[in-house]
N, C-alpha and C positions, 0 to 999 in steps of 0.2 A: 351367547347369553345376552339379552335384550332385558333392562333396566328402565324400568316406568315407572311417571312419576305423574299426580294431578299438582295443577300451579291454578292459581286466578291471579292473573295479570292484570295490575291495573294500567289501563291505558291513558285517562284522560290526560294526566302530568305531560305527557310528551306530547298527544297532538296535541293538544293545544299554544305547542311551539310554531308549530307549523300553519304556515296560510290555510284558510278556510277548505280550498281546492284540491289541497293534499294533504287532508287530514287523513282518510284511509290508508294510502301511502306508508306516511309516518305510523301510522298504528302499525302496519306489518313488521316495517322494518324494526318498531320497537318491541316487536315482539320475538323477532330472530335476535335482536341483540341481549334480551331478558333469559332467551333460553341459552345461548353461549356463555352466559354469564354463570345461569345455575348448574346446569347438565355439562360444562365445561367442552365443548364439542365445538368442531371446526364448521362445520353446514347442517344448516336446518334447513329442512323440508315439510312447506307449507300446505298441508289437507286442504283438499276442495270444499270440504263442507265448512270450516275455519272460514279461508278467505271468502265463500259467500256469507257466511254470518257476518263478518268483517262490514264487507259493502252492501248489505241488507238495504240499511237507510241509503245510500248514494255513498259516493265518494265524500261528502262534505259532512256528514254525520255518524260517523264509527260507534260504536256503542265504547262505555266509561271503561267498561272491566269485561273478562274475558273468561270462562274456564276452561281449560285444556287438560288433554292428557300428551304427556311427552314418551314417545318407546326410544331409548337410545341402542342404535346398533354400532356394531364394529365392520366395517366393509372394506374389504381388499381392495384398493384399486390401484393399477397401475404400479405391481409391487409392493404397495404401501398401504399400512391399515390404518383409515380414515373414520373416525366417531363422525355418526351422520343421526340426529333425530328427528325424527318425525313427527310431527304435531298435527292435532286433529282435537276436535270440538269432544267432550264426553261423551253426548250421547249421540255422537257417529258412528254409523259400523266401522267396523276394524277391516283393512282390506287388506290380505296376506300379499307379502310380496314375490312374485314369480321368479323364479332363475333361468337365465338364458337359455331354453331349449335349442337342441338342431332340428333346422328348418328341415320336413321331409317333404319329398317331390310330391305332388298327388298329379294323378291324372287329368283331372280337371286344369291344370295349371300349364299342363305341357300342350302347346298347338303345335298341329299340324301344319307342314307348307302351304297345302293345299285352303285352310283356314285364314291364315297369315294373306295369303294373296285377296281373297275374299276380301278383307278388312282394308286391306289398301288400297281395292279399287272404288267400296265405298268410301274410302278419306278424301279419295281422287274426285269423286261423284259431287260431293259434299263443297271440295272447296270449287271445284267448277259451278257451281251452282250459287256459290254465294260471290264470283268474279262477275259470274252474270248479271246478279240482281244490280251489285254497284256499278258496275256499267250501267247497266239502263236508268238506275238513280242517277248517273252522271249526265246522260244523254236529254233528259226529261227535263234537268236542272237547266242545260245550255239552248234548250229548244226554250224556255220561259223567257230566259235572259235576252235570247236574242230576239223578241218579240216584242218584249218589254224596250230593247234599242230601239226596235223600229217602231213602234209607238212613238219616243220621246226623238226622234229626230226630224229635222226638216225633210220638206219634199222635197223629190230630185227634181233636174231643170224640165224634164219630159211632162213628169203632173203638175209641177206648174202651167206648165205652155195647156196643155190638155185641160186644168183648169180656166184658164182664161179663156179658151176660145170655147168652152163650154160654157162661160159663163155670160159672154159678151154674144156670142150667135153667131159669130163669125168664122 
């Protein structure tokens, strides 16, 4: 038995406690603390169309006030029944909530060995292929550098010598 309720929340009183930066923030949170307070319930759950009206303007500009509609359930969990509501903006669709089906196998899900081997020797393919590339990125890098050394270092004593009698005639 699910009990619903419309509220218009007003928001600005609270964030405007709150720094510039987390004023949306504060608007949610003051809006789960508004609905435990009326709907007496232990957890609320925030609608996605909600929290994007929320942060519409950015994080720094939450709108004053709010209307909602609140469904409160009773949900079993873990032995124990938990009032959970759910909030969502008025004129949002209503989105039924699913119950845990069992998962069934389909065919498409099941591979074969022979499938399985496939795939791993393309994984295999794939990462050999990309040892390669960074290799050669590696190889490419130390061939610059060591060019780059032999540019910026002196001559050895031979081009010297080889310079001067090339230069003198002798």
């Amino acid at each position: 038995m699910a009990e619903e309720r419309i509220y218009t929340i007003p928001l600005r009183r609270e964030f405007l406690k709150a720094p510039n930066y987390k004023r949306s923030k504060k608007a949610i949170s003051s809006i789960r603390a508004f609905l435990i307070r009326h709907m007496k319930a232990e957890e609320v759950k925030i609608g996605k169309y909600l929290n994007l009206e929320i942060f519409k303007n950015g994080r720094k500009n939450p709108p004053g006030k709010i209307k909602v509609r609140a469904i409160k359930d009773r949900v079993k969990v873990k032995d124990k029944d938990v009032d959970i509501v759910r909030v969502e903006l008025i004129d949002a669709p209503v989105e039924k909530i699913k119950e845990v089906e069992k998962k069934e196998i389909k065919k498409e899900e099941v591979k074969l060995p022979e499938e399985e081997k496939k795939e791993e020797f393309k994984i295999e393919e794939q990462e050999r292929e990309k040892k390669e590339v960074l290799e050669h990125a590696k190889l490419i890098k130390k061939e610059r550098k060591t060019k780059s050394f032999m540019d910026k270092t002196k001559p050895t004593q031979e081009q010297k010598i080889s310079g001067i009698i090339g230069s003198t005639g002798k």
